[in-house]
PDB file of N, CA, C and O in Angstrom:
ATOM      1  N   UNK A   1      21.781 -14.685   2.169  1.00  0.00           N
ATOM      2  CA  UNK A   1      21.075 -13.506   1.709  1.00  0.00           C
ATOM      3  C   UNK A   1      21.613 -13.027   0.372  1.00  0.00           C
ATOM      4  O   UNK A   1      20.922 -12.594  -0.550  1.00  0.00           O
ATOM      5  N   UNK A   2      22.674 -13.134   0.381  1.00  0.00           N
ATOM      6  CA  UNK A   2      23.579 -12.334  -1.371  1.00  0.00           C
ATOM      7  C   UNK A   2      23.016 -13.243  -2.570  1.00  0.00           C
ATOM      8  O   UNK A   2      22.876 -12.677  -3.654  1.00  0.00           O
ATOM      9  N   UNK A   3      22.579 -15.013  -2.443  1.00  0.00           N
ATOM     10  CA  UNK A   3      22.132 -15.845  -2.961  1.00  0.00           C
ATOM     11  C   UNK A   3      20.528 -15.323  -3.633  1.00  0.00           C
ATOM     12  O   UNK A   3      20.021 -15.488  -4.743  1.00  0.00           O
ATOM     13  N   UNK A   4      20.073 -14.668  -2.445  1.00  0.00           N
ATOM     14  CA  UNK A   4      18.719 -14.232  -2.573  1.00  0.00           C
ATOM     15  C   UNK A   4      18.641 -13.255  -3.667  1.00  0.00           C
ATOM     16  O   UNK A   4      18.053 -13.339  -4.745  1.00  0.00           O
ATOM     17  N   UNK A   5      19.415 -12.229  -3.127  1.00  0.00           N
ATOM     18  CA  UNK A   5      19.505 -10.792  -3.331  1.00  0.00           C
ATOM     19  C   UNK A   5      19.817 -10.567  -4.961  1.00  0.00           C
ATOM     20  O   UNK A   5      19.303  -9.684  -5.648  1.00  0.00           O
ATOM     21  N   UNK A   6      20.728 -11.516  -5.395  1.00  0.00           N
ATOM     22  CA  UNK A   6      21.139 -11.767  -6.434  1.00  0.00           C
ATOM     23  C   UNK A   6      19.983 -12.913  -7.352  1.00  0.00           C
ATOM     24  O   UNK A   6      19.578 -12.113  -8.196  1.00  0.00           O
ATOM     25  N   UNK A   7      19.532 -13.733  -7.548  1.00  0.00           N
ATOM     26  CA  UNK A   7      18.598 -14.224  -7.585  1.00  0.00           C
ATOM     27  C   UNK A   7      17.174 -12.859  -7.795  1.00  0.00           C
ATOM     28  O   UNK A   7      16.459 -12.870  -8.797  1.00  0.00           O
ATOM     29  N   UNK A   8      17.064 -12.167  -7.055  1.00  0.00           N
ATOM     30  CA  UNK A   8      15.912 -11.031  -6.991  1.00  0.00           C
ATOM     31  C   UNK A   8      16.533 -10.126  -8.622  1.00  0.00           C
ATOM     32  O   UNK A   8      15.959 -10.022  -9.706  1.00  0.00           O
ATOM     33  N   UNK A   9      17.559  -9.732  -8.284  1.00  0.00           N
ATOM     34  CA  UNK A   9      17.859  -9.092  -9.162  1.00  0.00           C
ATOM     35  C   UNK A   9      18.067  -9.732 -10.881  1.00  0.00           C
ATOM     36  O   UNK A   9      17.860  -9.184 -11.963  1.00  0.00           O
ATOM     37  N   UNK A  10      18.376 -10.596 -10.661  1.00  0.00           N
ATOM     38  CA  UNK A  10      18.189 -11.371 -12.030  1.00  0.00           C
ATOM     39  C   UNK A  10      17.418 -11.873 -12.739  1.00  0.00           C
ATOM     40  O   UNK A  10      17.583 -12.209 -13.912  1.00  0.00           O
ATOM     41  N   UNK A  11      16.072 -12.016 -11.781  1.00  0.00           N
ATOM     42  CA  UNK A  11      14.814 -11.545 -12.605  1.00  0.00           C
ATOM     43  C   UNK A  11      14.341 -10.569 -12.956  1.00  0.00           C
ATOM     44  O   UNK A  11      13.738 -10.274 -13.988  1.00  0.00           O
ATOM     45  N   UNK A  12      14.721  -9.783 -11.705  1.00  0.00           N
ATOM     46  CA  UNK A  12      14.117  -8.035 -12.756  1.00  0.00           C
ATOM     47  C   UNK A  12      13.020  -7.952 -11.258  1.00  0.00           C
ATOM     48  O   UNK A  12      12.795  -8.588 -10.228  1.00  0.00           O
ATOM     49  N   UNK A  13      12.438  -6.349 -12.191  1.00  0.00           N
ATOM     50  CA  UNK A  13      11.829  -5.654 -11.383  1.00  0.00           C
ATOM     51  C   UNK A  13      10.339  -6.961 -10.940  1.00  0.00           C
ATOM     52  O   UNK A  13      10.112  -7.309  -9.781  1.00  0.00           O
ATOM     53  N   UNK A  14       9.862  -7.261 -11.666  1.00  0.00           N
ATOM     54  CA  UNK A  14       8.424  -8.247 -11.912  1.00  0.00           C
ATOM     55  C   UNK A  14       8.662  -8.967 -10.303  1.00  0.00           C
ATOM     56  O   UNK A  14       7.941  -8.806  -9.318  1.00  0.00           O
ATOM     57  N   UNK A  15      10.009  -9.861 -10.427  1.00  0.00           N
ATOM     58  CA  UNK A  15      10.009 -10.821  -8.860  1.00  0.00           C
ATOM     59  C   UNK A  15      10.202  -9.911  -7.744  1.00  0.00           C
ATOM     60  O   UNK A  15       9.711 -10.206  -6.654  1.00  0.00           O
ATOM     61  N   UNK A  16      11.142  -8.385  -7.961  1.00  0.00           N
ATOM     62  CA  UNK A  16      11.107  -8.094  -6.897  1.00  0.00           C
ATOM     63  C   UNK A  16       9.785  -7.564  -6.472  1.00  0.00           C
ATOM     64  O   UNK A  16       9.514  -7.736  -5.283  1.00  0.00           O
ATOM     65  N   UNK A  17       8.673  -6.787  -7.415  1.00  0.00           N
ATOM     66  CA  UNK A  17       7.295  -6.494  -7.301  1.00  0.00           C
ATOM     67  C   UNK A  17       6.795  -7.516  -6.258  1.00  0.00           C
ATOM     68  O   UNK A  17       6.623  -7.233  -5.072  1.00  0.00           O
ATOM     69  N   UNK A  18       6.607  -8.565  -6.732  1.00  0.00           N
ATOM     70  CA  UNK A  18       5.512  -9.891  -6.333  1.00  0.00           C
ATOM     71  C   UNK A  18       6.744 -10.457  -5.010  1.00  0.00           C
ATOM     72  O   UNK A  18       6.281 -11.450  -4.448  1.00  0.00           O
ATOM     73  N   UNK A  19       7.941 -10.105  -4.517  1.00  0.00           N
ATOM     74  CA  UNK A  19       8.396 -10.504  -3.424  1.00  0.00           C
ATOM     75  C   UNK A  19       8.000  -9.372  -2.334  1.00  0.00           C
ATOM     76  O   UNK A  19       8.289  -9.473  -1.142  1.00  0.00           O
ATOM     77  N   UNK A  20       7.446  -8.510  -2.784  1.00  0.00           N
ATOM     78  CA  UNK A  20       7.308  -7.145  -1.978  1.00  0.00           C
ATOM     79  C   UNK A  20       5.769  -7.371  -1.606  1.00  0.00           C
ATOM     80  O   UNK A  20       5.233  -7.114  -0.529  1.00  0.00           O
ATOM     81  N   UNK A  21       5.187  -7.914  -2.758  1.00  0.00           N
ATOM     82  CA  UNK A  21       3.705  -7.484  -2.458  1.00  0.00           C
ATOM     83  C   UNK A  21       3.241  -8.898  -1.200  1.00  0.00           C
ATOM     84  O   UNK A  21       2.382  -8.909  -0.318  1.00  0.00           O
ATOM     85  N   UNK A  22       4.224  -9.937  -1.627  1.00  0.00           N
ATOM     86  CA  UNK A  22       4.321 -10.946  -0.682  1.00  0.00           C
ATOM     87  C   UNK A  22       4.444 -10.205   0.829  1.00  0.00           C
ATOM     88  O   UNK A  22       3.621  -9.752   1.624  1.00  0.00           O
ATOM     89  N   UNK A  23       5.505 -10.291   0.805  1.00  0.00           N
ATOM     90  CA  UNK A  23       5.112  -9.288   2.573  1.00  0.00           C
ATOM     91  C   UNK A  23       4.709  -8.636   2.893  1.00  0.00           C
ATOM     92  O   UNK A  23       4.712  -8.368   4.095  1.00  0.00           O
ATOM     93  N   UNK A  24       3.876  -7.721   1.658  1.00  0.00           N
ATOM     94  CA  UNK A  24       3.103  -6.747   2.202  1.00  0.00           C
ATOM     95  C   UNK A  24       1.764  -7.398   2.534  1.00  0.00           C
ATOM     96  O   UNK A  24       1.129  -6.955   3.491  1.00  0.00           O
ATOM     97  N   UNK A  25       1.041  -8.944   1.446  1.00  0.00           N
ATOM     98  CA  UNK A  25      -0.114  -9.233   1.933  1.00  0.00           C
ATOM     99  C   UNK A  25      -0.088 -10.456   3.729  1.00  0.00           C
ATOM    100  O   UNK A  25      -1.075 -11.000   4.225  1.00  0.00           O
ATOM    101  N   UNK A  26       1.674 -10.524   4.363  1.00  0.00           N
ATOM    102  CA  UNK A  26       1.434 -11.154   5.455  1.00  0.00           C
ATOM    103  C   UNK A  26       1.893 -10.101   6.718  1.00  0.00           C
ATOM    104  O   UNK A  26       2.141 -10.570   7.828  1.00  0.00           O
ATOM    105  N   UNK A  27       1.986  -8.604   6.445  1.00  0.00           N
ATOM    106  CA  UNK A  27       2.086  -7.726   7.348  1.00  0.00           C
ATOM    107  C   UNK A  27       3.183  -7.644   7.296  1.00  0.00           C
ATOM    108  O   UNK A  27       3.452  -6.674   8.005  1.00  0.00           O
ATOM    109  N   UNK A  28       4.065  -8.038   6.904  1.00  0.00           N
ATOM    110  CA  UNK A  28       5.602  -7.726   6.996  1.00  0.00           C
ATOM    111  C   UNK A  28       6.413  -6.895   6.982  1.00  0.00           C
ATOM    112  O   UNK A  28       7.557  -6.786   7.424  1.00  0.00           O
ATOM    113  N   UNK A  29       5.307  -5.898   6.070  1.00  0.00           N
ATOM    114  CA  UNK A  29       6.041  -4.566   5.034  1.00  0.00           C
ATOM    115  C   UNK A  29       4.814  -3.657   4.980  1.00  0.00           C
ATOM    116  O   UNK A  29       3.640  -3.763   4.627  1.00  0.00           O
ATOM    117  N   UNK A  30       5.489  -2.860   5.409  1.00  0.00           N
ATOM    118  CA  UNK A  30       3.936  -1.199   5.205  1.00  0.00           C
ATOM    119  C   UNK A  30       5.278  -0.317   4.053  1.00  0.00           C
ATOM    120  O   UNK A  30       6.454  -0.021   4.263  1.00  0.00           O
ATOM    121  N   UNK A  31       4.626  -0.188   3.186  1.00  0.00           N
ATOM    122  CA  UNK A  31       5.258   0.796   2.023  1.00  0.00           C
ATOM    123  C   UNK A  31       3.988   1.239   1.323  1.00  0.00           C
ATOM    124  O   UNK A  31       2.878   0.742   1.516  1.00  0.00           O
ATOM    125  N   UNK A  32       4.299   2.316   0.415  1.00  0.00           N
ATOM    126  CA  UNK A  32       3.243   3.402  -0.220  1.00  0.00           C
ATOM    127  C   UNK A  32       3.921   3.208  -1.870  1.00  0.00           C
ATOM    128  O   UNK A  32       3.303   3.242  -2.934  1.00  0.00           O
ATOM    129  N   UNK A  33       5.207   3.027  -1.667  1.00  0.00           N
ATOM    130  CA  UNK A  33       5.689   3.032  -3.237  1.00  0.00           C
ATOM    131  C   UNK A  33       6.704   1.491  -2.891  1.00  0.00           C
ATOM    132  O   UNK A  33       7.191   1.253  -1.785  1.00  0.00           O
ATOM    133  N   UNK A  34       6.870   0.456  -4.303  1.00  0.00           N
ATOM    134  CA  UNK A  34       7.888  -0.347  -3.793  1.00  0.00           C
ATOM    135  C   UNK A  34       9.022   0.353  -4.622  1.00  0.00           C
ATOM    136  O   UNK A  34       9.861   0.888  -3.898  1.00  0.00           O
ATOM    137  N   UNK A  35       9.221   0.463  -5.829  1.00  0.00           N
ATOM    138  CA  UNK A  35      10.449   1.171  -6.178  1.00  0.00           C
ATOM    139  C   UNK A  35      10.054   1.792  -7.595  1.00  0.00           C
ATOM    140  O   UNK A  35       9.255   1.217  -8.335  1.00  0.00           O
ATOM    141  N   UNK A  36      10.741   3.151  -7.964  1.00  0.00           N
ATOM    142  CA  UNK A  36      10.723   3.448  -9.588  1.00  0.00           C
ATOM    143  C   UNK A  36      11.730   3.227 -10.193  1.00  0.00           C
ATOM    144  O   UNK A  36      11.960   3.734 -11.291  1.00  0.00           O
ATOM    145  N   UNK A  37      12.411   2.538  -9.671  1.00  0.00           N
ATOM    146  CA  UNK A  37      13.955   2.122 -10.542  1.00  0.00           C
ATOM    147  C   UNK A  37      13.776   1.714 -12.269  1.00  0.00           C
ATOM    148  O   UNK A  37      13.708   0.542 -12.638  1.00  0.00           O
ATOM    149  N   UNK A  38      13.751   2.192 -12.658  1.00  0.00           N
ATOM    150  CA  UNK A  38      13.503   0.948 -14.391  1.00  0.00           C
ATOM    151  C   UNK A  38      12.244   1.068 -14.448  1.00  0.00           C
ATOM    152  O   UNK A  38      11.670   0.144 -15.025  1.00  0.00           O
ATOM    153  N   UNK A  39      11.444   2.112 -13.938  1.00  0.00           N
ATOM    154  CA  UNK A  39      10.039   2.294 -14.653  1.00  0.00           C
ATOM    155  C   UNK A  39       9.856   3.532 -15.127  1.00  0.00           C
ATOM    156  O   UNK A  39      10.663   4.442 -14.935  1.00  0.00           O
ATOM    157  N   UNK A  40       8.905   3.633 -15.703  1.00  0.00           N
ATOM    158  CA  UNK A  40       8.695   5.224 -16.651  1.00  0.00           C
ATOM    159  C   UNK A  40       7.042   5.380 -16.395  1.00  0.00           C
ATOM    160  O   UNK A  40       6.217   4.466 -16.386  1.00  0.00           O
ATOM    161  N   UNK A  41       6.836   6.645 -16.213  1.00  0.00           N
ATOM    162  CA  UNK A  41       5.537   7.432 -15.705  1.00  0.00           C
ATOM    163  C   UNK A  41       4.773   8.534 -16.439  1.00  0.00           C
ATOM    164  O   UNK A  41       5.542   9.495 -16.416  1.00  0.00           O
ATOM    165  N   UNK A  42       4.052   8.765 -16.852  1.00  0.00           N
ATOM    166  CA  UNK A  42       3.413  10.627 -16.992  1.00  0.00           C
ATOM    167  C   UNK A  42       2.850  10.541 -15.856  1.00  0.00           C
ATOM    168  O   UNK A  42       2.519   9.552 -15.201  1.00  0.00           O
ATOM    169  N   UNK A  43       2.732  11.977 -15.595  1.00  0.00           N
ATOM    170  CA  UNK A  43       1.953  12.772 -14.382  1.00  0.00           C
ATOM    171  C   UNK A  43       0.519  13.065 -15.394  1.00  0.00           C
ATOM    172  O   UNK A  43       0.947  12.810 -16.520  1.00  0.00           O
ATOM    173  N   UNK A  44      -0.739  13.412 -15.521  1.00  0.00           N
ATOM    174  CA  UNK A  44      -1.849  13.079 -16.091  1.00  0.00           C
ATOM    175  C   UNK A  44      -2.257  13.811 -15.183  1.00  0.00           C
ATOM    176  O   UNK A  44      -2.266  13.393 -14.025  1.00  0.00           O
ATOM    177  N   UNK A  45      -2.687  15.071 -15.503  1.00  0.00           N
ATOM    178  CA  UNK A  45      -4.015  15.096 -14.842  1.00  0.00           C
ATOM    179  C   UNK A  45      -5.891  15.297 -15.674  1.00  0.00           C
ATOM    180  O   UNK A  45      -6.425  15.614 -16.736  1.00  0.00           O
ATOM    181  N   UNK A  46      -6.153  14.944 -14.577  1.00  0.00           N
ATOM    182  CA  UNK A  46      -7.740  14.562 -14.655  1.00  0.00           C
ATOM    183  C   UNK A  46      -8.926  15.454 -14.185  1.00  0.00           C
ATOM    184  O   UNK A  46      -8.979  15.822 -13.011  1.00  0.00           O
ATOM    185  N   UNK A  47      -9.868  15.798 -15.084  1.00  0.00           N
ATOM    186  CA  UNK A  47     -11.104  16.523 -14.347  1.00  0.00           C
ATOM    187  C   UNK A  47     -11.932  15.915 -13.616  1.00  0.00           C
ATOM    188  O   UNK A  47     -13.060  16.184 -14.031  1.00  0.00           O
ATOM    189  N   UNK A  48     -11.961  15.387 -12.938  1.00  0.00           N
ATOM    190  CA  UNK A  48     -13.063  14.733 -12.127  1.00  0.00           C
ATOM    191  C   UNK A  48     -14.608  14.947 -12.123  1.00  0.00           C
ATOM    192  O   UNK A  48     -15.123  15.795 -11.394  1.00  0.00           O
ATOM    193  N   UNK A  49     -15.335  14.141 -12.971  1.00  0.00           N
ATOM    194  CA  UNK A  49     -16.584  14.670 -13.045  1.00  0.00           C
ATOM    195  C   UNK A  49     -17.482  14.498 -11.056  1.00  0.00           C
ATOM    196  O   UNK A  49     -16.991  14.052 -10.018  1.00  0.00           O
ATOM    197  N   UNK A  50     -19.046  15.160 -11.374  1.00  0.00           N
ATOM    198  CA  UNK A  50     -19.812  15.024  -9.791  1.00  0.00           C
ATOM    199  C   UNK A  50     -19.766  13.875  -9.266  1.00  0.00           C
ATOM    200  O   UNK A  50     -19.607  13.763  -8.051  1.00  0.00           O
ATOM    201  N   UNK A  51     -19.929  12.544 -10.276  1.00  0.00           N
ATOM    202  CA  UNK A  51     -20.285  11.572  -9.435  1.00  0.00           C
ATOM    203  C   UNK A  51     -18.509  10.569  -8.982  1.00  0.00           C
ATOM    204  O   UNK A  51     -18.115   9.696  -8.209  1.00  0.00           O
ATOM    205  N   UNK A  52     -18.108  11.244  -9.811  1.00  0.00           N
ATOM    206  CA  UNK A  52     -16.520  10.477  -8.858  1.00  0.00           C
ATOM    207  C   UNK A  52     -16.204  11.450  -7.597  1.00  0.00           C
ATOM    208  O   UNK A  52     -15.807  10.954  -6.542  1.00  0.00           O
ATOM    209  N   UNK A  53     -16.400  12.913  -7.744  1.00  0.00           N
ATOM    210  CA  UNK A  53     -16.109  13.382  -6.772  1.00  0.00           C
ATOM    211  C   UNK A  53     -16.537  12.400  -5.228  1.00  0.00           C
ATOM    212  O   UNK A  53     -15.969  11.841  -4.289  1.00  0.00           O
ATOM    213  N   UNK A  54     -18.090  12.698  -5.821  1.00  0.00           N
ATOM    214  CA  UNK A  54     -18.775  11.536  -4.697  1.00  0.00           C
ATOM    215  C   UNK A  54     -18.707  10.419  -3.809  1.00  0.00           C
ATOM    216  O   UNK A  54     -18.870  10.161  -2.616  1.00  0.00           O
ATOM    217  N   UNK A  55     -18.274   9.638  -5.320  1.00  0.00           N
ATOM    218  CA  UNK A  55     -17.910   8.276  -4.738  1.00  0.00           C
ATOM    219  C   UNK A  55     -16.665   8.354  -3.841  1.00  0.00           C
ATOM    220  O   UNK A  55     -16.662   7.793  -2.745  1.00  0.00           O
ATOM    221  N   UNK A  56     -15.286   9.254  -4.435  1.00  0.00           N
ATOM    222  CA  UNK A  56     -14.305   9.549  -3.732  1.00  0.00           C
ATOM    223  C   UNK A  56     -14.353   9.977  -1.766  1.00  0.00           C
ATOM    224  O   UNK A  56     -13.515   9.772  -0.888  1.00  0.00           O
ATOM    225  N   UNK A  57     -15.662  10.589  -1.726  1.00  0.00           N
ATOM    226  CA  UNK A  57     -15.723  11.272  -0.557  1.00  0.00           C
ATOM    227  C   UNK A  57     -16.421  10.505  -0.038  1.00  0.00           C
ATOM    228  O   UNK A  57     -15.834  10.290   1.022  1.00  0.00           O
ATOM    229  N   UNK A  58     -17.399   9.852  -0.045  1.00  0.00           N
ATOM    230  CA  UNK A  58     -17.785   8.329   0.669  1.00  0.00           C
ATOM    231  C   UNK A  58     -16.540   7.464   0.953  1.00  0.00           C
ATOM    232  O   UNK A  58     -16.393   6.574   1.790  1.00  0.00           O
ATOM    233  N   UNK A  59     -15.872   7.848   0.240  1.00  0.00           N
ATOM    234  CA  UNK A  59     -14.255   6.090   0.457  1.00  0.00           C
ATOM    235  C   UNK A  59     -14.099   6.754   1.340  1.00  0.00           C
ATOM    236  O   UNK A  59     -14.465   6.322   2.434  1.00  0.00           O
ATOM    237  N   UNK A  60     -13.538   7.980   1.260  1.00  0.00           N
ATOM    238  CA  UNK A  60     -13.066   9.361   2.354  1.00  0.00           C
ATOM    239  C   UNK A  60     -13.413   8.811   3.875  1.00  0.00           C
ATOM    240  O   UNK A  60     -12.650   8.478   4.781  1.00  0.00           O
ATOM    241  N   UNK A  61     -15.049   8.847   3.798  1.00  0.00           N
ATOM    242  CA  UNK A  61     -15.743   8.654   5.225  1.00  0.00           C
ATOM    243  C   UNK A  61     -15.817   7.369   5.621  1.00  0.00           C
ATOM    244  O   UNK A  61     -16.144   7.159   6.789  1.00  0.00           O
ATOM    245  N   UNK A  62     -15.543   6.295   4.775  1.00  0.00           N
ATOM    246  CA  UNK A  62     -15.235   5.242   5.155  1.00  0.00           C
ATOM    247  C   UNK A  62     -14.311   5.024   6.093  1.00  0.00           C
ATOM    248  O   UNK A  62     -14.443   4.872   7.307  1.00  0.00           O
ATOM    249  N   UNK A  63     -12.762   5.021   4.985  1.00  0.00           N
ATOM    250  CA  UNK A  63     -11.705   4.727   6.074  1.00  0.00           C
ATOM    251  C   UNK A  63     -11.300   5.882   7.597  1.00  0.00           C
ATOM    252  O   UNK A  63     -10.515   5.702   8.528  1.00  0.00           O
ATOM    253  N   UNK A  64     -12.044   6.812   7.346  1.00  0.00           N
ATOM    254  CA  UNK A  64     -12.377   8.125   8.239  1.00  0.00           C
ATOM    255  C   UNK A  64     -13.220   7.112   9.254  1.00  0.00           C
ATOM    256  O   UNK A  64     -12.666   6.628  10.241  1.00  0.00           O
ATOM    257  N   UNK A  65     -14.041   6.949   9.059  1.00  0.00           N
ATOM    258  CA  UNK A  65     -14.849   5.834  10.232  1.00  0.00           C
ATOM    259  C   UNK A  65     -14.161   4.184  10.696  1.00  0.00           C
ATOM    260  O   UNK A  65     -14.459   3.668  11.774  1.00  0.00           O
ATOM    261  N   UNK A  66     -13.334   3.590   9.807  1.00  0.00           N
ATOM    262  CA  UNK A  66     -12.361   2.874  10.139  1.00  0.00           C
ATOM    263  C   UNK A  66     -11.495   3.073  10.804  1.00  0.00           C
ATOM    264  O   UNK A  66     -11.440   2.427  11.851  1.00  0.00           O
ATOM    265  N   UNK A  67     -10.348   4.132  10.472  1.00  0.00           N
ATOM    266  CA  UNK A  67      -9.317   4.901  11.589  1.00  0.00           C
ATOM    267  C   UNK A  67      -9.815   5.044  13.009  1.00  0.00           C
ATOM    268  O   UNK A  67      -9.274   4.791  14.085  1.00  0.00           O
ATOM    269  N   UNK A  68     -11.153   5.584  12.657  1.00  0.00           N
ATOM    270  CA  UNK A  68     -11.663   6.011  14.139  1.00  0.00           C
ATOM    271  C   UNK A  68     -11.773   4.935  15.110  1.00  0.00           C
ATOM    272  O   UNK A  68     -11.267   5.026  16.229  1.00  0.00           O
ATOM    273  N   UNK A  69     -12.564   3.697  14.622  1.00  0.00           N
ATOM    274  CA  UNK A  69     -13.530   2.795  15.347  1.00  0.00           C
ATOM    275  C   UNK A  69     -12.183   1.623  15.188  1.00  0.00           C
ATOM    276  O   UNK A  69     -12.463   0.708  15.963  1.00  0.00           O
ATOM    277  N   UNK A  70     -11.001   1.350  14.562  1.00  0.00           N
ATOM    278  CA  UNK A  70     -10.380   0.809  14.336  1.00  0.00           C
ATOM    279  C   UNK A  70      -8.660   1.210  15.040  1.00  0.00           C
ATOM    280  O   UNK A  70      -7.950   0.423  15.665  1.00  0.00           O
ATOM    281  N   UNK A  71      -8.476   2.041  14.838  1.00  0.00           N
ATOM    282  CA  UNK A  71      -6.972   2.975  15.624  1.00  0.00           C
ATOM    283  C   UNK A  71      -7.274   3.508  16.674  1.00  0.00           C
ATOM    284  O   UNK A  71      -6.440   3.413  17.575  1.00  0.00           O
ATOM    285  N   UNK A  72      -8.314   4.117  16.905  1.00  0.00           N
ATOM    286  CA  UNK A  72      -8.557   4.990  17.935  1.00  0.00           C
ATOM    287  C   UNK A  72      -8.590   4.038  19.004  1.00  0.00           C
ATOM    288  O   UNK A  72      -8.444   4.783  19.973  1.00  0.00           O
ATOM    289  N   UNK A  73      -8.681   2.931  19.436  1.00  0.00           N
ATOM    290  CA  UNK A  73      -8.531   2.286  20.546  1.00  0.00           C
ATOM    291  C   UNK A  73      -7.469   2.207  21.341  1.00  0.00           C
ATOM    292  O   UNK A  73      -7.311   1.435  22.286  1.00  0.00           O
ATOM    293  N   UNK A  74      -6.382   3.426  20.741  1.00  0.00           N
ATOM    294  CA  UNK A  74      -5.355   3.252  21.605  1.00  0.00           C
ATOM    295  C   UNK A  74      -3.808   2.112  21.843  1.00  0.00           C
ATOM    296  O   UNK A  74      -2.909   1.933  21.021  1.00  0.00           O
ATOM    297  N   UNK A  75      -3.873   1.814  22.519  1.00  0.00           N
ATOM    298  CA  UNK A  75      -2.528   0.750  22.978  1.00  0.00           C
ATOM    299  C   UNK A  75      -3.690  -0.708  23.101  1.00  0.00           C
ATOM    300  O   UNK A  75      -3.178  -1.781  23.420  1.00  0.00           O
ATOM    301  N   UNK A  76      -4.865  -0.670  22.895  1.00  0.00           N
ATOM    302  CA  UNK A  76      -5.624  -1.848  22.622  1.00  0.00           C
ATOM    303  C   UNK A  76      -5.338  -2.226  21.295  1.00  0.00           C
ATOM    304  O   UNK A  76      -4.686  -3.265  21.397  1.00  0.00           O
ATOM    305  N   UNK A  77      -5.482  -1.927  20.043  1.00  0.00           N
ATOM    306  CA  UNK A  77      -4.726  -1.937  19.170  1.00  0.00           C
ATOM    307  C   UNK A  77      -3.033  -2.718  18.794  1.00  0.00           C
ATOM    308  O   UNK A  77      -2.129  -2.019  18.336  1.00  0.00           O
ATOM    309  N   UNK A  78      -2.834  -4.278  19.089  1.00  0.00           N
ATOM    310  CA  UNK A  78      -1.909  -4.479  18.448  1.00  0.00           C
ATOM    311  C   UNK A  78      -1.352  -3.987  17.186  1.00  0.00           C
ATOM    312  O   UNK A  78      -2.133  -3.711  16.275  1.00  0.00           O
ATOM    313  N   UNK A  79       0.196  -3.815  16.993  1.00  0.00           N
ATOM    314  CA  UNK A  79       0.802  -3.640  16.131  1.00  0.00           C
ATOM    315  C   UNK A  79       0.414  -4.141  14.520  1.00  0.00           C
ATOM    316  O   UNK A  79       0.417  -3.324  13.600  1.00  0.00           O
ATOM    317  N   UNK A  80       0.045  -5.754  14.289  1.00  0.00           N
ATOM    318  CA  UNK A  80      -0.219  -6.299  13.386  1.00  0.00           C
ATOM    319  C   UNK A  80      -1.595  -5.483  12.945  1.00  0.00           C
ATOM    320  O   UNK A  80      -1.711  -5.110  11.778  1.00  0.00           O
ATOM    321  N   UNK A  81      -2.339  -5.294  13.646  1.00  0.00           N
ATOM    322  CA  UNK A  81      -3.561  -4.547  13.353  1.00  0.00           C
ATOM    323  C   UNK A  81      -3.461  -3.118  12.376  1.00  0.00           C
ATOM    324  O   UNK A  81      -4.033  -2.731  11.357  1.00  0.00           O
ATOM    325  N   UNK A  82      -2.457  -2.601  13.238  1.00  0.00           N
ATOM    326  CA  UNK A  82      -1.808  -0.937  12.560  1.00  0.00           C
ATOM    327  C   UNK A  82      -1.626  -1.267  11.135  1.00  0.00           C
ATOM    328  O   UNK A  82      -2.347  -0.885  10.214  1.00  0.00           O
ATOM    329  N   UNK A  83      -0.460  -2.106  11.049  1.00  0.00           N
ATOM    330  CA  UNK A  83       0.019  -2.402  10.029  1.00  0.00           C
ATOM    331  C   UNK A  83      -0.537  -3.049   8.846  1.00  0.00           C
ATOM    332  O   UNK A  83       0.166  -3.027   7.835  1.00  0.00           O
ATOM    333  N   UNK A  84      -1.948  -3.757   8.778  1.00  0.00           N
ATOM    334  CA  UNK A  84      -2.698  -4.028   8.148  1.00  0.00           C
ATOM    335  C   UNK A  84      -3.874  -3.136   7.683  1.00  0.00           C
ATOM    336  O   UNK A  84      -4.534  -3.316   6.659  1.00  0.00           O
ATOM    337  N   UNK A  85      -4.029  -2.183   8.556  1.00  0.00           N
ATOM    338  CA  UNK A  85      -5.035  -1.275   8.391  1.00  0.00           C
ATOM    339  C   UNK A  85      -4.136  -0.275   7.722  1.00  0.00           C
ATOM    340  O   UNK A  85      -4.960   0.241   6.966  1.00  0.00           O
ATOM    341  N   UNK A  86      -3.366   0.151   7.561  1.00  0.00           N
ATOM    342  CA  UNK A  86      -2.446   1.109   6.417  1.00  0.00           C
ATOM    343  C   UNK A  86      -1.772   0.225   5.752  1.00  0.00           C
ATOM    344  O   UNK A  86      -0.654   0.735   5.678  1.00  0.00           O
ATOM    345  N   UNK A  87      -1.736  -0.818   5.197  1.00  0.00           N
ATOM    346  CA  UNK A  87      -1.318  -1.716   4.232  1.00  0.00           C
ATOM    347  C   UNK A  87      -2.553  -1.935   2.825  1.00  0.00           C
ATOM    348  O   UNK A  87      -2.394  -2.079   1.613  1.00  0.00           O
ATOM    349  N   UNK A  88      -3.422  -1.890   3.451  1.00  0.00           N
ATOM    350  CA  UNK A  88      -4.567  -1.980   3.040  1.00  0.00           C
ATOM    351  C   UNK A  88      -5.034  -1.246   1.676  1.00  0.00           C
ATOM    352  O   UNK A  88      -6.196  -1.353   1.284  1.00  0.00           O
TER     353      UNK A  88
END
């Protein structure tokens, strides 16, 4: 593992990105952020014109009707399932 670990780090942020997004596209890994270490940001904000509002609130009722018809099944619901449906 220190072989690895070291190796990760000596490429930089880029391999550890694309080693992260790797387990995240075989279920491996549920994360929301992978890291801000060595990156730089503005906060931006935005007016949102009518028709993004829109489109936004359709995605809304989408995964709103996914959760439902998709999570809501309870302990029928394997794990891998969870984890792909909030990976997503």
């Amino acid at each position: 593992f220190d072989d690895f670990l070291r190796g990760l780090k000596e490429m930089g942020t880029g391999a550890m990105e694309l080693h992260a997004i790797h387990l995240k596209s075989i279920g491996a890994l549920l994360t929301r952020t992978l890291s801000y270490e060595g990156c730089q940001f503005d906060i931006v904000h935005v007016n949102l014109d009518r028709n993004y509002r829109v489109l936004y609130n359709k995605c809304v009722d989408i995964w709103t009707y996914l959760y439902h018809h998709i999570l809501g099944q309870g302990d029928a619901v394997g794990p891998t399932v969870k984890t792909r449906f909030w990976s997503a």
